[in-house]
N, C-alpha and C positions, 0 to 999 in steps of 0.2 A: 518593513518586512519585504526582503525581494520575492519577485513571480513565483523563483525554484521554490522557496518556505514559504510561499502561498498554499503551491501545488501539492507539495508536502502535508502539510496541516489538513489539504481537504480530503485528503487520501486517506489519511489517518483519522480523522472522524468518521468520514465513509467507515472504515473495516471497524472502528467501534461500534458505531450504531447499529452495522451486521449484525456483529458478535454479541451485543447486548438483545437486540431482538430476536434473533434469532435461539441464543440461551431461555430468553421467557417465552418464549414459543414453542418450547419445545418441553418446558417445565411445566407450562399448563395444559399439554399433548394429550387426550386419553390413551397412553399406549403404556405396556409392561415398562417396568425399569430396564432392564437388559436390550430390549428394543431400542430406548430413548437414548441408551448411554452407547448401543451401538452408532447410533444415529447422530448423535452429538461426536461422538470419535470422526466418522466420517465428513461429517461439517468442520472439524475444528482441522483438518489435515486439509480438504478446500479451501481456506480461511488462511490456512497456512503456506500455502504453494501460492495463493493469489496475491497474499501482502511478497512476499518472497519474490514472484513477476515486477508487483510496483515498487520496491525496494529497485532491482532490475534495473528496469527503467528510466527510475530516476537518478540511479548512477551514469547509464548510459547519456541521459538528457544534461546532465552536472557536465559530464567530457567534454560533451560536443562544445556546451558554452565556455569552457574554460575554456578550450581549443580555439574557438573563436576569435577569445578575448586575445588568448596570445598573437593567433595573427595579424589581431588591428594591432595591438599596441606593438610589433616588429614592424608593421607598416608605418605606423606614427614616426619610431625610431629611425626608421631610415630617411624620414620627408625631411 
């Protein structure tokens, strides 16, 4: 498993274990249902915009190494 689908995986368990905690934390809440469910909407739109950053990210982090790799291997090509 390369670094990138390292970094990937640990991203993606991070945002589950949010989202899994944060769901039972919120189900054992003493608050109204309409509260909880407003309260869950705004968490899961957080949740949503933040994996959607590291998605982002790890496209922009993918470029830069591809980009790299082609540079060495043009350099290689030319030696």
């Amino acid at each position: 498993m390369s670094e990138t689908e390292k970094g990937a995986a640990f991203a993606m368990g991070i945002l589950a274990g949010t989202a899994i905690g944060l769901a039972v934390g919120l189900l054992y809440a003493p608050r109204p249902g309409t509260e909880t469910r407003e309260m869950l909407k705004e968490k899961t739109d957080d949740a949503r915009h933040k994996a959607a950053d590291i998605v982002q990210e790890a496209r922009e982090r993918a470029k830069k190494i591809v980009e790299d790799a082609r540079g060495k291997a043009a350099e290689i090509n030319q030696q």
